[in-house]
C-alpha positions as CSV (number, residue, x, y, z in Angstrom):
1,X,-91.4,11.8,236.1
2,X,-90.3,9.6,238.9
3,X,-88.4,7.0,238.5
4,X,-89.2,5.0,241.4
5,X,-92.3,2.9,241.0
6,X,-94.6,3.9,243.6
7,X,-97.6,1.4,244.1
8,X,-100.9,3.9,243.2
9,X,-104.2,3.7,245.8
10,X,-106.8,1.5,243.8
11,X,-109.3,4.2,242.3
12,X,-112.9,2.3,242.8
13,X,-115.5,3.9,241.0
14,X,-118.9,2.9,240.5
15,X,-120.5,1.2,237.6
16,X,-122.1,3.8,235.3
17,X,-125.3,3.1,234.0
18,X,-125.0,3.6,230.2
19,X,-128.2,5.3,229.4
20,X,-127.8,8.1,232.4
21,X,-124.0,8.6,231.9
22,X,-125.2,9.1,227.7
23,X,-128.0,11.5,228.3
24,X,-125.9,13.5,231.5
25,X,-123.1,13.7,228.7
26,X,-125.5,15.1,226.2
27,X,-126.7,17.8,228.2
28,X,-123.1,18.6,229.8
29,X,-121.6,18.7,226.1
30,X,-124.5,21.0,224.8
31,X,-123.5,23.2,227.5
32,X,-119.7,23.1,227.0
33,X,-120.2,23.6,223.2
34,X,-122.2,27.2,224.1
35,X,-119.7,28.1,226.8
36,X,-116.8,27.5,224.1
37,X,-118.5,28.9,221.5
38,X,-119.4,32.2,223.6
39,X,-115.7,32.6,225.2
40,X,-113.4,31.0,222.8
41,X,-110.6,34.0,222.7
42,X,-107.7,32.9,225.2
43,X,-107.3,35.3,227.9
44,X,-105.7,32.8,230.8
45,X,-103.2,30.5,230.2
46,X,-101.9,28.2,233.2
47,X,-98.3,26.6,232.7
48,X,-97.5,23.9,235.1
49,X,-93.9,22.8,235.6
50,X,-93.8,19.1,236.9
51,X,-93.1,18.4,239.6
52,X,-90.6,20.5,242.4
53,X,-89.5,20.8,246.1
54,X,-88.7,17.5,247.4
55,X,-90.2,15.6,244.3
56,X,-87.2,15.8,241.9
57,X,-89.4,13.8,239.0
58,X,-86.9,12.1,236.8
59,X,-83.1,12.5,236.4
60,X,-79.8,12.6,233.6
61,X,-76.6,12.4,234.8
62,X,-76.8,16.4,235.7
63,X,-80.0,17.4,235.2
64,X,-83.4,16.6,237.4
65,X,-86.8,16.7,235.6
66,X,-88.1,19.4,238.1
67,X,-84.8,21.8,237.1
68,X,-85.3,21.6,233.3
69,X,-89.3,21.5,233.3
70,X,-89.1,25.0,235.4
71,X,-86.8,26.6,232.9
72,X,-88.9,25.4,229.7
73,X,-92.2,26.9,231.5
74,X,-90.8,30.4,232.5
75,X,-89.0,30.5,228.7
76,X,-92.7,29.7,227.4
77,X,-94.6,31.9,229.8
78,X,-92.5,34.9,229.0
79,X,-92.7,33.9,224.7
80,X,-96.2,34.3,225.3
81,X,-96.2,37.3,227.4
82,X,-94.2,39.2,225.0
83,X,-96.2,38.5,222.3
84,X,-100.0,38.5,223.8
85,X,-99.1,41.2,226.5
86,X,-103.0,41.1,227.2
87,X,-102.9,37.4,228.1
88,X,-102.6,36.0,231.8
89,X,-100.1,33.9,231.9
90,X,-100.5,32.2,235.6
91,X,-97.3,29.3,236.9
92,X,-98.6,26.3,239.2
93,X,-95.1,27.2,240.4
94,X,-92.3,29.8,239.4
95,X,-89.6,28.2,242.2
96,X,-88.4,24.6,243.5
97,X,-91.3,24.3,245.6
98,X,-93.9,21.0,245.9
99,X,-97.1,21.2,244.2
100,X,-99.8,18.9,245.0
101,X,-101.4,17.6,241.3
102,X,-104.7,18.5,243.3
103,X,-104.0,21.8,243.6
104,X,-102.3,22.1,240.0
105,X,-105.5,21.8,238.4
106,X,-107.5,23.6,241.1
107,X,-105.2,26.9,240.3
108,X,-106.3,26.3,236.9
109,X,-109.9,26.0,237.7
110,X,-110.0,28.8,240.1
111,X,-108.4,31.6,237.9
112,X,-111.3,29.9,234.8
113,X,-108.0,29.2,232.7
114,X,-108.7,28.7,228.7
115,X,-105.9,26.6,228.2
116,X,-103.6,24.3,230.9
117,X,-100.3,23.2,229.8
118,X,-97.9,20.9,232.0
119,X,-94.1,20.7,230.9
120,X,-92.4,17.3,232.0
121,X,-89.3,15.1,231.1
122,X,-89.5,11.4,230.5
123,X,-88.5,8.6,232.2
124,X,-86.8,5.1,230.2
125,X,-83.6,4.0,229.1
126,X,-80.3,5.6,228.2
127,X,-81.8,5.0,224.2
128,X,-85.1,6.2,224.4
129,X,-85.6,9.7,222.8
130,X,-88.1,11.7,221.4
131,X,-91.5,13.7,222.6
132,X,-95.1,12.9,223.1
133,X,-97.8,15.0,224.3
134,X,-100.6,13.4,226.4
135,X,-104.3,14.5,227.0
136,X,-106.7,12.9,229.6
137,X,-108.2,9.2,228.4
138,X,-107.7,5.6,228.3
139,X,-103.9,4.3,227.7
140,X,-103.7,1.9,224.7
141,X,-100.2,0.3,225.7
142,X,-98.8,-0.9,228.7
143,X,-96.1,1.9,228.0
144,X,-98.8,4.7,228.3
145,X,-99.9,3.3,231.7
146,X,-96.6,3.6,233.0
147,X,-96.0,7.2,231.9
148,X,-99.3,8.1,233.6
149,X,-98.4,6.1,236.6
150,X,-94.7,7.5,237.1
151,X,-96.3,11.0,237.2
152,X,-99.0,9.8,239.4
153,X,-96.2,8.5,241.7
154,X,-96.1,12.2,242.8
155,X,-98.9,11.7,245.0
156,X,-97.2,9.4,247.4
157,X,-95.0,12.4,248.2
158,X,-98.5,14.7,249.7
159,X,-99.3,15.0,253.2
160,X,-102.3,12.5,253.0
161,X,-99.8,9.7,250.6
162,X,-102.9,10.0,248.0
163,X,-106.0,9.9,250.0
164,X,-107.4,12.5,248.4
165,X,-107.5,11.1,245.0
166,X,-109.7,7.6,246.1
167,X,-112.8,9.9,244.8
168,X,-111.3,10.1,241.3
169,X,-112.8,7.7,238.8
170,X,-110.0,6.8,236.5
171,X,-111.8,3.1,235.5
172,X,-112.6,2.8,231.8
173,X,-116.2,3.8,232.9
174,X,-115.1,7.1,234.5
175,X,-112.8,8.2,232.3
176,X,-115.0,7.8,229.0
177,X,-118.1,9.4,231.2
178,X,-115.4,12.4,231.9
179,X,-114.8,12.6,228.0
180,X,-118.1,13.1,227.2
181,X,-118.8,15.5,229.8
182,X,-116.2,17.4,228.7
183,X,-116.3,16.4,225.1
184,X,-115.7,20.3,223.4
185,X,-112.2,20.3,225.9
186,X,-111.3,17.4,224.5
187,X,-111.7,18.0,221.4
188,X,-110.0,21.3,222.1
189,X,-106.9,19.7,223.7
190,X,-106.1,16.9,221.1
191,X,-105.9,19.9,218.7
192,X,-103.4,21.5,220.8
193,X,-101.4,18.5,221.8
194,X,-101.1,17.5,217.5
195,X,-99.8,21.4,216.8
196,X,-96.8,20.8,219.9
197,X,-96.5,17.5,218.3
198,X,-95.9,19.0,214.6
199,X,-94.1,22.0,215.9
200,X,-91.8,19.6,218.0
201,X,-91.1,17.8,214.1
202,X,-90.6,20.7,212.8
203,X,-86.7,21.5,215.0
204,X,-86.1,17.9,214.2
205,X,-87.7,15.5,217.2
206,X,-89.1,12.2,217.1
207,X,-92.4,12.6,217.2
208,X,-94.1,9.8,219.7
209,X,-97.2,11.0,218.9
210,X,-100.5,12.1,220.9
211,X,-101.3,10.0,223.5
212,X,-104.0,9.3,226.2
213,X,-103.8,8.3,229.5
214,X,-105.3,8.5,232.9
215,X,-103.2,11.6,234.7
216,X,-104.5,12.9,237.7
217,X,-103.2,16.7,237.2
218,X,-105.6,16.5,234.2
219,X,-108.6,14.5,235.5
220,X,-109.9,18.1,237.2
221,X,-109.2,20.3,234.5
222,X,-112.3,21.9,233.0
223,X,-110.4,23.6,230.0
224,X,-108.3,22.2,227.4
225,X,-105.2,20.1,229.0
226,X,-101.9,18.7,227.6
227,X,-99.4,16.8,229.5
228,X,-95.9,17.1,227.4
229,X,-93.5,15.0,227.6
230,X,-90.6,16.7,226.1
231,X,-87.6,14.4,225.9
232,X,-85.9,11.7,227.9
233,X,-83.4,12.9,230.8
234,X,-81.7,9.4,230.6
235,X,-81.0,9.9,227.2
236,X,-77.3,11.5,227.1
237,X,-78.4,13.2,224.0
238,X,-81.4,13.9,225.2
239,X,-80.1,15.6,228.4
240,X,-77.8,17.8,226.4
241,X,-81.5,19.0,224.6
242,X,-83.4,19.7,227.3
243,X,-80.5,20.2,230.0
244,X,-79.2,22.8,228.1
245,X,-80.6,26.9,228.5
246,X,-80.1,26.4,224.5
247,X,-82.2,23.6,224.0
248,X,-84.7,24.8,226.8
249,X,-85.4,27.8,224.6
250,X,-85.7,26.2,221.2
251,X,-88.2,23.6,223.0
252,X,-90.2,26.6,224.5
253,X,-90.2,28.0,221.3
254,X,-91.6,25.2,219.8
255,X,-94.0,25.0,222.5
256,X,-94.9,28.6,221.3
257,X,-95.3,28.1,218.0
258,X,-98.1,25.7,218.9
259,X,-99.6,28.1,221.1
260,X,-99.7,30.6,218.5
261,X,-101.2,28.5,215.7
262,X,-103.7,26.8,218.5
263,X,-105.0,30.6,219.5
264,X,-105.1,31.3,215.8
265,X,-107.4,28.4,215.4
266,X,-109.5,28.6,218.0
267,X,-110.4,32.0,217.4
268,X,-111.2,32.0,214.2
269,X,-107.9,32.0,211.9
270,X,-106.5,28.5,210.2
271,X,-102.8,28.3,210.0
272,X,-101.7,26.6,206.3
273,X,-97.9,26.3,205.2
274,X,-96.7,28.3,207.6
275,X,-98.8,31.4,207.0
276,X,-101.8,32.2,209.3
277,X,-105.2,33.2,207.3
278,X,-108.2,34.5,208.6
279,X,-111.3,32.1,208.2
280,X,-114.5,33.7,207.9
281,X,-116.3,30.1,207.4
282,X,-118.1,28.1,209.6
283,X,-115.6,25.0,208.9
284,X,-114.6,24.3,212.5
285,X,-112.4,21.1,213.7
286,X,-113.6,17.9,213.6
287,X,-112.3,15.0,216.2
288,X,-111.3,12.9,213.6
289,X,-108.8,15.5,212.1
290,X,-108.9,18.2,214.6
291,X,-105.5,19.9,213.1
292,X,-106.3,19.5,209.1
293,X,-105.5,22.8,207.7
294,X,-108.5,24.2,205.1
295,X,-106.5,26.7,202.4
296,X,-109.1,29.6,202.2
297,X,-108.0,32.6,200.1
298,X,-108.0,34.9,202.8
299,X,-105.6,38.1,203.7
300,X,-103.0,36.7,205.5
301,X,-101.3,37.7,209.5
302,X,-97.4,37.2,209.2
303,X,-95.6,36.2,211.4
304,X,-93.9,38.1,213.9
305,X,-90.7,38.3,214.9
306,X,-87.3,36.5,213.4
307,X,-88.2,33.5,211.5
308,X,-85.6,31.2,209.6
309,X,-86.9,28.8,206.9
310,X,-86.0,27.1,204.2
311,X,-86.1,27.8,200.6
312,X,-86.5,24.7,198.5
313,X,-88.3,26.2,195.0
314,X,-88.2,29.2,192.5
315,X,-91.0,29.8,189.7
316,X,-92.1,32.2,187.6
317,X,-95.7,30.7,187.7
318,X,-96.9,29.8,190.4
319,X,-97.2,26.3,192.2
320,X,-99.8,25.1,194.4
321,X,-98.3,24.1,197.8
322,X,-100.0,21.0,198.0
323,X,-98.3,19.9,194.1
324,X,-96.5,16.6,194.8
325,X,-93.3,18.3,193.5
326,X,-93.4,18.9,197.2
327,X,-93.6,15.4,199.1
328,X,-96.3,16.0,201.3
329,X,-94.4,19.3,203.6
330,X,-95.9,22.1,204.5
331,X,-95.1,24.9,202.1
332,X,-94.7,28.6,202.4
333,X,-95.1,30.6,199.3
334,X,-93.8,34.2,199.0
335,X,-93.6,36.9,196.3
336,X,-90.2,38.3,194.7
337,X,-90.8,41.0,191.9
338,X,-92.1,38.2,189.2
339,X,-91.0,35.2,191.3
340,X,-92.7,32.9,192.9
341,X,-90.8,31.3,195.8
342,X,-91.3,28.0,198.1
343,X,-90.1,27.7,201.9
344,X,-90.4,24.8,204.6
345,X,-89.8,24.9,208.3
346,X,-90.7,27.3,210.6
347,X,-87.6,28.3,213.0
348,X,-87.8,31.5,215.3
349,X,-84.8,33.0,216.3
350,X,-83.3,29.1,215.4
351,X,-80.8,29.5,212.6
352,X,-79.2,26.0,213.7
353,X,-82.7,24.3,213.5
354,X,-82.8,25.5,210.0
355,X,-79.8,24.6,208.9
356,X,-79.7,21.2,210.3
357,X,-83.5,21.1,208.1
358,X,-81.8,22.1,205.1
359,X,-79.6,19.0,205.3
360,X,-82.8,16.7,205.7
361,X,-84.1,18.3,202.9
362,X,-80.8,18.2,200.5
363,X,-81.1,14.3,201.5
364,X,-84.9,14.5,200.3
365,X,-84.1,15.2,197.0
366,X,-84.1,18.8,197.5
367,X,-80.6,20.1,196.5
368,X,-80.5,23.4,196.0
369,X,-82.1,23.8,199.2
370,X,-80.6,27.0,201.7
371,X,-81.0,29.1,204.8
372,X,-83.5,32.1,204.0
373,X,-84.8,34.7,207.1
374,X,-87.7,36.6,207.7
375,X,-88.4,39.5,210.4
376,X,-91.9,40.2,211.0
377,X,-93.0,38.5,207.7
378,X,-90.3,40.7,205.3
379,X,-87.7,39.0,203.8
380,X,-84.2,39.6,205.1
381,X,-80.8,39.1,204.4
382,X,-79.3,36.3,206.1
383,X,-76.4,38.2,207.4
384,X,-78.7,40.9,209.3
385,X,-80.8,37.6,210.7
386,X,-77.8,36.4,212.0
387,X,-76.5,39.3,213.9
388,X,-80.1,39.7,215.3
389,X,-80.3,36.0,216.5
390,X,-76.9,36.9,218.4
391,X,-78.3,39.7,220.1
392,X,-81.4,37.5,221.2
């Protein structure tokens, strides 16, 4: 995100009339809804690192926003890769080179992406701190506008200083048109962007909340787009996060997580307390809770790979996960001979994370809360997860 303030050209668009943009809408989202409904599996995901080349984006006293952003997209590209060999996984960029926001979104259009994800670092004071994920629409605050606006800076830095962008309709008229054109996407992308958001609460950030505003990488998309911002480089503390190969991995991680539990979702499976489960309804997201989980007694798909969590309960009868015993978390259950067990958190290959949950859960009211591991949904002893979290 730049720092300096770079006046934006005035985008002029005509006055919509309200009938014709309601019933073009219409039609577009009928169409949109079959397209979605006919090709919802994920097969192409673009990641776009911000900014690049001789647009730095914003800065902490050693790291610049293009440096960090990179790192956290290659670290999430390759998570994904590993796990969904099948799945394209396509970088605007993959070096320190510029990256018109034009062509960002074109890279996505032209390889028909299913999902567009751009990484970025924000801009503010030396206290500001936590993360926000953003999705094309009107800003509500002044600071929204100027989050959008930093990032639009970028375009000052192009060949043409912008001109390209005068066709883009980004007045309130344009923008809600755009949302109803692409209404399903929408839909689809708030989803996303409140799964980063929960994921990102889950290893301990402030969570900023989902946002809208008018980007221009996102105005072109025609799939479903975030824009995150993941901390604040000014931040000292902050820096150390993001600025860190550490922290870059535990935020891509996170950013993972979402993916998986997003692609779970969208094709079919619901995630609830940490366990994925198959959902043979028609029950389908709405837009005014896109992310509410629905518990359907369904086989369930573990998780894979090394997981810490956080046991916080033991019963020999068993307790429903949304009891009020449990203050509102999201609850894993698991089986122990005769036992039933209760977990929180969700921390892959982050024993740290999960320990530094523990203590915000001891301060809960949870005391006998501790450490517990899981590899590939089994139960393991902490001391193996530990000597395989070295090794990763």
């Amino acid at each position: 995100m730049q720092e300096k303030r770079t006046k934006l050209p005035i985008f002029n668009g005509l006055q919509k009339n309200a009938l014709s943009v309601f019933l073009l809408a219409a039609l577009v989202l009928f169409s949109n809804a079959a397209t979605w409904a006919q090709s919802s599996k994920i097969k192409t995901v673009v990641i776009d690192a911000g900014h690049g080349g001789h647009d730095p984006g914003c800065h902490g006293a050693q790291n610049n926003e293009k440096e960090v952003c990179l790192s956290m997209a290659l670290k999430l590209g390759a998570l994904i890769k590993e796990r969904y060999p099948d799945i394209k996984i396509i970088y605007t960029r993959s070096t320190d080179v510029f990256v018109e926001l034009a062509e960002r979104a074109n890279i996505a259009n032209r390889n028909n992406a299913d999902l567009f994800i751009c990484i970025h670092a924000n801009a503010g004071s030396t206290t500001a701190y936590g993360s926000e994920t953003y999705v094309l629409g009107l800003h509500r605050t002044d600071a929204q506008q100027k989050v959008a606006e930093r990032e639009n800076a970028s375009i000052a830095l192009e060949d043409d200083k912008g001109a390209k962008y005068r066709s883009y309709d980004l007045t309130p008229d344009g923008i809600i048109a755009l949302q109803f054109q692409l209404a399903v996407f929408h839909r689809q992308s708030i989803l996303f962007a409140e799964m980063i958001q929960k994921e990102f609460k889950r290893i301990g950030r402030y969570d900023r909340g989902v946002k809208q505003a008018g980007f221009l990488v996102l105005y072109k998309t025609t799939m479903p787009s975030v824009l995150i911002e993941t901390a604040f480089l000014p931040n000292p503390a902050e820096e150390k996060l993001i600025g860190t190969a550490e922290g870059q991995q535990k935020m891509a991680q996170s950013m993972f997580q979402a993916f998986v539990n997003y692609k779970n979702a969208t094709e079919g499976k619901t995630v609830v307390g940490g366990t994925t489960i198959q959902n043979n309804t028609d029950t389908k997201p709405t837009e005014s809770s896109p992310s509410k989980p629905v518990e359907i007694p369904k086989e369930t798909v573990k998780e894979q790979g090394l997981v810490f969590k956080v046991q916080i309960e033991t019963s020999n009868k068993a307790i429903s996960t949304k009891s009020s015993h449990f203050k509102g978390l999201e609850i894993f259950e698991y089986q122990d001979n005769t036992l039933f067990k209760y977990c929180a958190g969700s921390f892959p290959n982050d024993l740290q994370g999960a320990k530094n949950y523990k203590n915000e859960l001891i301060q809960l009211g949870f005391t006998n809360a501790f450490v517990v591991a899981f590899l590939d949904g089994e139960r393991i002893s902490i001391e193996k997860a530990i000597k395989l979290a070295e090794k990763n």
